[in-house]
C-alpha positions in Angstrom: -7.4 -27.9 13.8 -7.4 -26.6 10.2 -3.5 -28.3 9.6 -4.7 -31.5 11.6 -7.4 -31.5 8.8 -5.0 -31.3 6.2 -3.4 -33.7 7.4 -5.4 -36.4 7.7 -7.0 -35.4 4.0 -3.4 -35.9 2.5 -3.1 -39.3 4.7 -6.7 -40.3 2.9 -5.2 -39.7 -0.4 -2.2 -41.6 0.2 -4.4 -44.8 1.4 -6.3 -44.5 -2.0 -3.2 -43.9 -4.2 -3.0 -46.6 -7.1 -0.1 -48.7 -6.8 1.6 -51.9 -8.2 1.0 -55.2 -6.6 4.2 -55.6 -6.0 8.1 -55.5 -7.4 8.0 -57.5 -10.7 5.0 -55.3 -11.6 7.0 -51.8 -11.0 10.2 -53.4 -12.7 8.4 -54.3 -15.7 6.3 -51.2 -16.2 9.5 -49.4 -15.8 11.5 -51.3 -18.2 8.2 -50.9 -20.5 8.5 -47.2 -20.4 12.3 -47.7 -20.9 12.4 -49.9 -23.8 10.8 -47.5 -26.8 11.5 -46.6 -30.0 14.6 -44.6 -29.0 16.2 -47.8 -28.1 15.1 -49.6 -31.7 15.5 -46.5 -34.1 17.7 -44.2 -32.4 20.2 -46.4 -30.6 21.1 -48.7 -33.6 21.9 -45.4 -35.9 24.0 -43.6 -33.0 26.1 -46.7 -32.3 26.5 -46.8 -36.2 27.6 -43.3 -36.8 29.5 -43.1 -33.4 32.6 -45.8 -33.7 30.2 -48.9 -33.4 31.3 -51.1 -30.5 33.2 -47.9 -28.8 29.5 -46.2 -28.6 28.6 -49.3 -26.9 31.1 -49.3 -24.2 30.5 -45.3 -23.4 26.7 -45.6 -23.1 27.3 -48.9 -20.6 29.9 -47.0 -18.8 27.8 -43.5 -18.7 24.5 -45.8 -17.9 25.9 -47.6 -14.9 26.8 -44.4 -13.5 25.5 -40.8 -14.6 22.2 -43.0 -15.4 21.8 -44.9 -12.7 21.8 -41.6 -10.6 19.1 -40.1 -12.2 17.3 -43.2 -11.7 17.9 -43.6 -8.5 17.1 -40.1 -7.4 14.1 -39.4 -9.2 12.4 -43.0 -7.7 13.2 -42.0 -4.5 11.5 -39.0 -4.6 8.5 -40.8 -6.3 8.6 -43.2 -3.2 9.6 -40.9 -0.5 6.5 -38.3 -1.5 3.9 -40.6 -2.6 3.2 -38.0 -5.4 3.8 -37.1 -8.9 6.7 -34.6 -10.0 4.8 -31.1 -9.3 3.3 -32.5 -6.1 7.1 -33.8 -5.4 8.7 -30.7 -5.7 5.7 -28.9 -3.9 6.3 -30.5 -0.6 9.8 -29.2 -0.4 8.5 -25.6 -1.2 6.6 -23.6 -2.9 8.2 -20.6 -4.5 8.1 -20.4 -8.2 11.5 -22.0 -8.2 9.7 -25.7 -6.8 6.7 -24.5 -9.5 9.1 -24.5 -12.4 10.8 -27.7 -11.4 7.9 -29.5 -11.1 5.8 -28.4 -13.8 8.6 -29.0 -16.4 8.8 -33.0 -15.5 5.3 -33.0 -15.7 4.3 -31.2 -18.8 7.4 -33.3 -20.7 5.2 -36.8 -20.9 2.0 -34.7 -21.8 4.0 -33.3 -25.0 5.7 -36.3 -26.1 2.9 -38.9 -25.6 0.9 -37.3 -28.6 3.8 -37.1 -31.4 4.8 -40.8 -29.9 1.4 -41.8 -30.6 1.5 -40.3 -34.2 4.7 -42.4 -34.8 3.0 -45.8 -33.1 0.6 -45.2 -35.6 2.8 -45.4 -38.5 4.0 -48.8 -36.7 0.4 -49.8 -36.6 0.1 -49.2 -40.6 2.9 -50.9 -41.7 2.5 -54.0 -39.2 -1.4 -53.6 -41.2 0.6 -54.0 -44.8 3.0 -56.7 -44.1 0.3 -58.9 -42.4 -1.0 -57.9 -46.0 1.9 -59.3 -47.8 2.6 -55.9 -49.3 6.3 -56.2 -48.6 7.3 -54.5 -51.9 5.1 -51.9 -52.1 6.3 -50.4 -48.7 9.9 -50.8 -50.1 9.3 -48.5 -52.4 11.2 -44.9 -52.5 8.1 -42.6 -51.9 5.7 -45.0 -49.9 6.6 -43.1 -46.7 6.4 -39.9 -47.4 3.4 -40.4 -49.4 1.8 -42.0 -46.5 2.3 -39.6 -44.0 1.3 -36.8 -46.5 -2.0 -38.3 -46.6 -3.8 -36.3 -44.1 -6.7 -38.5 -43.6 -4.3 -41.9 -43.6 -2.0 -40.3 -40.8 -4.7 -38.9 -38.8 -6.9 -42.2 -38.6 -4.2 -44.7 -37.7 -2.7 -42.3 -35.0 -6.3 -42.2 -33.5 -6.3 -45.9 -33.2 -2.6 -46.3 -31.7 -4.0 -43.3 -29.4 -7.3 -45.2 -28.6 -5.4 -48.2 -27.4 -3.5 -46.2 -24.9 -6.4 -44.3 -23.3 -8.2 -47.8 -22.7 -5.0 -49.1 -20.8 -5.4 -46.0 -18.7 -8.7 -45.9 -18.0 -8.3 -49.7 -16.7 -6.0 -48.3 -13.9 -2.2 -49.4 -12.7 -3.0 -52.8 -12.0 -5.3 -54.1 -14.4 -3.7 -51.7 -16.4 -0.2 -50.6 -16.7 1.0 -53.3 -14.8 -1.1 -56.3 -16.7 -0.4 -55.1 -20.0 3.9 -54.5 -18.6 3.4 -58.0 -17.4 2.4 -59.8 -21.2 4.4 -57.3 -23.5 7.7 -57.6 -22.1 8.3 -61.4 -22.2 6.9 -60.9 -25.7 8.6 -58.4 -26.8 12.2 -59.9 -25.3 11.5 -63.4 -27.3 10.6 -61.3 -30.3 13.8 -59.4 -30.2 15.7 -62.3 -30.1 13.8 -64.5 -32.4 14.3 -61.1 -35.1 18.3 -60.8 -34.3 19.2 -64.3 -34.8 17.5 -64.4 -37.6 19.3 -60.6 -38.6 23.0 -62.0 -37.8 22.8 -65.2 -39.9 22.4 -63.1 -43.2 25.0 -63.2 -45.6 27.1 -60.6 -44.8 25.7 -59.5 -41.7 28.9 -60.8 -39.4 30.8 -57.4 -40.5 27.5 -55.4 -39.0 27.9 -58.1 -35.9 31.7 -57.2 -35.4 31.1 -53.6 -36.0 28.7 -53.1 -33.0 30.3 -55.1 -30.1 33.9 -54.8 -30.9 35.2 -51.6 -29.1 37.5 -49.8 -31.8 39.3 -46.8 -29.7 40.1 -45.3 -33.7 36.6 -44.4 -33.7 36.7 -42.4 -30.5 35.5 -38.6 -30.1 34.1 -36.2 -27.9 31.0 -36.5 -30.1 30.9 -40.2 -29.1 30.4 -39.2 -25.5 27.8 -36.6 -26.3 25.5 -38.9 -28.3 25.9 -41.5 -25.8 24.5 -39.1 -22.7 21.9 -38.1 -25.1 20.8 -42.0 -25.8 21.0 -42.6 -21.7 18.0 -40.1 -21.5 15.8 -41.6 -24.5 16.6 -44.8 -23.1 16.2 -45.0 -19.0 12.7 -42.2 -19.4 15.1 -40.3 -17.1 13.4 -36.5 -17.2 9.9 -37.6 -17.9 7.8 -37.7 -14.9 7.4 -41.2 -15.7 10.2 -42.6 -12.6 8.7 -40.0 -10.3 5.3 -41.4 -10.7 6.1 -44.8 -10.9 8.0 -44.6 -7.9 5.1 -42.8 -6.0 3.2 -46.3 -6.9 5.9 -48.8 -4.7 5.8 -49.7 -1.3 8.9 -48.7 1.0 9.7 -52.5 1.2 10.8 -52.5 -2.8 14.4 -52.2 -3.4 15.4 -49.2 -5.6 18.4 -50.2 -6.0 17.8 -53.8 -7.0 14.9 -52.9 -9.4 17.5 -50.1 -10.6 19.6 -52.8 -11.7 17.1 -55.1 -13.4 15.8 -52.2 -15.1 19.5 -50.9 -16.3 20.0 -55.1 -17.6 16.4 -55.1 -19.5 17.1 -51.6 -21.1 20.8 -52.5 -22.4 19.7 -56.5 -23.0 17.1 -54.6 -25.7 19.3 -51.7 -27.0 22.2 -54.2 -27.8 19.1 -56.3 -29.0 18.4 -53.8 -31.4 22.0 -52.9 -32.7 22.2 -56.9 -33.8 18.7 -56.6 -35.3 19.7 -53.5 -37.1 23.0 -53.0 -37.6 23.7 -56.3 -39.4 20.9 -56.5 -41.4 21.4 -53.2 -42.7 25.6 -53.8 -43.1 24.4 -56.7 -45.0 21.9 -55.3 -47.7 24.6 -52.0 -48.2 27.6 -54.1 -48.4 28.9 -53.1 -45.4 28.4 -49.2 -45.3 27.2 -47.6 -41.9 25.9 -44.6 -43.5 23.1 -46.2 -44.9 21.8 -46.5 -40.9 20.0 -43.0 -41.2 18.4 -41.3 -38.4 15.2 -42.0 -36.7 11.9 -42.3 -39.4 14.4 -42.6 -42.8 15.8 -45.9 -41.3 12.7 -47.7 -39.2 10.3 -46.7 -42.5 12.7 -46.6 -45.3 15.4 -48.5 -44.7 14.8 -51.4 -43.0 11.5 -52.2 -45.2 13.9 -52.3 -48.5 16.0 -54.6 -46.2 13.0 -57.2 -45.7 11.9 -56.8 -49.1 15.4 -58.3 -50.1 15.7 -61.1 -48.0 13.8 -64.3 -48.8 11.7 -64.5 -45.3 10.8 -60.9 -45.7 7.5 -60.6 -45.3 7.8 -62.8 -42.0 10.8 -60.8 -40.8 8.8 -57.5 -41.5 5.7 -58.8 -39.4 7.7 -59.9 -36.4 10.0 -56.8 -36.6 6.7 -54.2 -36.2 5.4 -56.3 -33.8 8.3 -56.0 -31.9 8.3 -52.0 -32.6 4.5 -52.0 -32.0 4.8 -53.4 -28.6 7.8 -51.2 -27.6 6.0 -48.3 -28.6 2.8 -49.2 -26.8 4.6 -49.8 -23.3 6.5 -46.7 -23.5 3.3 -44.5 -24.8 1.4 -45.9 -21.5 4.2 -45.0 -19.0 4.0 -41.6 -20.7 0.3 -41.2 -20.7 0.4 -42.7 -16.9 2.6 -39.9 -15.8 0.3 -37.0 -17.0 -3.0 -39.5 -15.7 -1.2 -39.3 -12.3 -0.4 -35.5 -12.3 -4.1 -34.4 -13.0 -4.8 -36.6 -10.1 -2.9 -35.6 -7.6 -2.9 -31.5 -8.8 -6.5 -31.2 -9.4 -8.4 -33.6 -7.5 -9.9 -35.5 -10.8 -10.7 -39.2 -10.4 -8.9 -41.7 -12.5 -11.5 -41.8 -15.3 -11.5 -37.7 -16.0 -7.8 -37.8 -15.4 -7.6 -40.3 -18.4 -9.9 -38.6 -20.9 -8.2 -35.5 -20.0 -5.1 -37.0 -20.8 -6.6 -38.4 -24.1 -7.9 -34.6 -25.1 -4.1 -34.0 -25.4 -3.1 -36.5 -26.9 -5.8 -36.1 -29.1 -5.3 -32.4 -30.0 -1.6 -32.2 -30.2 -0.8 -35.7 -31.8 -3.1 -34.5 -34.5 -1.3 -31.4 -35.4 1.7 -33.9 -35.3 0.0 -36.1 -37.8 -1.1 -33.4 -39.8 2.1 -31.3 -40.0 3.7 -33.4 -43.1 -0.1 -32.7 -44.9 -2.7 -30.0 -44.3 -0.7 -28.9 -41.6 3.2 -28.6 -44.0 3.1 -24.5 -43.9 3.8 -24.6 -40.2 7.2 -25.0 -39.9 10.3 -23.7 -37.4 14.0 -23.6 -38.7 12.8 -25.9 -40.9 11.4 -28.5 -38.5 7.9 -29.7 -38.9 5.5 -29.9 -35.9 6.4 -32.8 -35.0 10.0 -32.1 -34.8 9.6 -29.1 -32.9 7.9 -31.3 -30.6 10.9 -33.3 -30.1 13.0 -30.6 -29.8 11.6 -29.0 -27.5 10.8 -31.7 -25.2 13.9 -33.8 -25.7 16.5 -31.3 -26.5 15.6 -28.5 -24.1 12.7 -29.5 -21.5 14.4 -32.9 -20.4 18.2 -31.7 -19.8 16.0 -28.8 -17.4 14.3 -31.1 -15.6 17.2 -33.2 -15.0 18.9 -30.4 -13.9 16.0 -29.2 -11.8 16.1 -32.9 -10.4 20.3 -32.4 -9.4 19.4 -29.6 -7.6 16.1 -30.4 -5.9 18.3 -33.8 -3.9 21.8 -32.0 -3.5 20.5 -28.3 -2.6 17.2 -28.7 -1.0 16.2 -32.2 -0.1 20.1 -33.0 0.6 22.0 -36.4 -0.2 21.9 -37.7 3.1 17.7 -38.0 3.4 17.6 -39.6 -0.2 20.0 -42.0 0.8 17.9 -42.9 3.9 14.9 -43.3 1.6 16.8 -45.7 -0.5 18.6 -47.6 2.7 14.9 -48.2 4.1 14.9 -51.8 1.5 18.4 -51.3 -0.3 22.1 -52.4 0.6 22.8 -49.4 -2.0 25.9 -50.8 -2.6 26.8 -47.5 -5.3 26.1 -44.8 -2.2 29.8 -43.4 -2.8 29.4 -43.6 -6.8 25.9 -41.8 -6.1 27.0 -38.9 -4.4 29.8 -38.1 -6.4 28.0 -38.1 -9.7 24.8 -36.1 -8.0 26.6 -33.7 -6.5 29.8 -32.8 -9.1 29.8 -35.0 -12.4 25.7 -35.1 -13.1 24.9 -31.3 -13.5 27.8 -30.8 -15.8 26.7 -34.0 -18.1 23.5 -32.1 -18.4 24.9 -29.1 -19.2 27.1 -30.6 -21.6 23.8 -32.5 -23.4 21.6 -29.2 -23.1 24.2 -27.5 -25.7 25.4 -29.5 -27.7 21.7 -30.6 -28.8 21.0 -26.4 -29.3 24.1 -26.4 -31.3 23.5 -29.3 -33.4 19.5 -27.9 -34.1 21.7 -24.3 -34.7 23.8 -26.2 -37.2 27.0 -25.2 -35.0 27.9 -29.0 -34.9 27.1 -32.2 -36.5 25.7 -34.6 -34.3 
């Protein structure tokens, strides 16, 4: 009686799980959580630093195959579940082995959502100063690090980017996550383009253009391949919770595999996006140098603005170009967000509303010791990393190659190949069933591996990344 009970309570939930309305919804929400700053900041500098157009051609060939896996795998279970990762990983068991592998895609898009939101608030400032016309004021050397310094300044526009994502949330999937996926995405795709056309007819900008789509095999190294895997998983939200979730939200008529591949096209249509909005522009203003592309904050808040200040439609270019950010960072801050929203549902029994101000506490109490740690906050500090940064190592470095790994061994040792494959083969062809289960079961866990040490070595100093 008592199981029969249980039964029919888990049934209930399922019935009032939120979902998408239908397929364009989920492959837009995904491609939102997909397309963030990693594909506009962090993309554009790898592809410089790594050979260029060869970069290119390993991250589409690792993408289509190591990538798509993940995907793949980690929708699946989403679908096949109807629950969110620890609720995924509980149903096949519950030793502390299922705990750990569940817990740890969870807890990663509770972590990152708050520095993420610190960093859309930067975006939010300087989209604030352009619409102001103050173009060469934030092209100047110390504006950045001046502004982030300021305690107050950093703290009140990462509060506002914040406050925008907790209202999405509390509006639910649909009217939600899926209506705001559904009006950012065109926008942000005719944005892009409008921003790299106008990027690859700059004087000097055809060197940048050649640089980044012609494959040069001189600029080949192991390093190349490294960088790329690490890209795949900034790019695709592979190890997030977010595909889990998401996946828990379709129907079993959607077809992974088709959705898969629309997301894989939106996701490289905006990274290559990015590399001719970048990449050009900057090859341009530095007379051809890639070394001027600098990593992650140095090149989206320091770089590029001196670029807009020299060109003659700056101040236009600069207020498109944050939009564009601004936009990227929002959808990919929500798909975050959602995943933790759906976790506290489904593990403690909270309705949507408690699940979302819940969700904003953290993002509220973390994100401010994010925004805080280059003022107030500067004393705290690990091998020289500021909170922030330890943030992102931790979850991007270390956490996310776990869960992956944790995801590998949940389908090929405990779930087995054969009943994920069913899953998909409910609404898919699955055309890439062999490719599947050769990278799942052999090539995917090494990759992981590979990623998990080489981003402790580089952190260690052992090797340059």
């Amino acid at each position: 009686m008592a199981n029969d009970k249980n039964k029919q309570s888990l049934l209930q939930k399922e019935n009032q799980r939120s979902s998408f309305s239908g397929k364009l919804g989920y492959v837009l929400a995904v491609a939102g959580s997909a397309v963030g700053l990693g594909n506009i900041w962090r993309f554009p500098y790898l592809a410089a630093k790594y050979g260029g157009g060869i970069f290119l051609l390993v991250y589409l060939i690792l993408m289509l195959t190591f990538g798509y896996a993940l995907i793949v795998s980690e929708t699946a279970l989403g679908r096949m579940t109807k629950r969110s990762p620890v609720g995924a990983f509980g149903i096949f068991g519950k030793g502390v082995p299922y705990l750990l592998g569940g817990w740890i895609n969870a807890v990663i898009p509770m972590l990152i959502v708050p520095y993420y939101s610190v960093i859309g608030g930067w975006v939010v400032k300087y989209l604030f100063e352009y619409l102001q016309g103050n173009t060469a004021v934030l092209a100047e050397d110390n504006y950045f690090s001046g502004f982030i310094a300021n305690s107050v300044q950093a703290e009140l526009w990462f509060l506002l980017f914040g406050l925008i994502v907790i209202i999405v949330l509390f509006a639910g999937v649909k009217q939600g996550v899926e209506r705001v996926a559904k009006v950012m995405m065109p926008l942000l795709v005719i944005l892009a383009v409008f921003v790299a056309v106008y990027s690859v007819t700059r004087p000097g900008a055809w060197e940048g253009v050649k640089y980044f789509l012609i494959p040069n095999f001189d600029n080949f190294s192991w390093m190349t391949v490294v960088a790329a895997m690490g890209q795949m998983f900034y790019s695709l939200s592979i190890a997030m919770g977010i595909l889990y979730t998401y996946g828990s939200y379709i129907n079993k008529d959607v077809d992974i595999e088709n959705s898969t591949k629309q997301v894989e096209i939106f996701d490289t249509a905006i990274a290559m996006l990015a590399g001719l909005m970048i990449i050009p522009a900057v090859f341009a203003f530095s007379g051809g140098d890639p070394d001027t592309l600098k990593a992650g904050p140095s090149l989206m808040f320091i770089t590029i603005p001196k670029v807009f200040a020299s060109m003659g439609f700056g101040t236009g270019a600069g207020i498109l170009f944050f939009l564009l950010v601004l936009l990227a960072a929002l959808t990919s801050a929500i798909s975050l967000a959602e995943s933790g929203v759906s976790t506290f549902e489904d593990q403690f029994g909270l309705s949507r509303h408690k699940s979302a101000l819940l969700m904003g506490a953290v993002i509220v109490i973390f994100g401010s010791a994010s925004a805080l740690g280059f003022g107030v906050l500067d004393f705290i500090s690990l091998l020289g990393m500021s909170v922030l940064d330890i943030f992102d190592f931790l979850t991007n470095s270390l956490m996310m190659p776990l869960a992956a790994l944790s995801t590998c061994i949940l389908v090929t040792r405990v779930v087995g190949l054969d009943k994920i494959t069913k899953e998909i083969e409910q609404s898919s062809r699955f055309k890439r069933k062999k490719m599947y289960c050769i990278f799942m079961r052999y090539l995917a866990p090494v990759c992981i591996v590979i990623i998990l040490f080489s981003s402790i070595a580089n952190v260690m100093g052992w090797i340059a990344m």
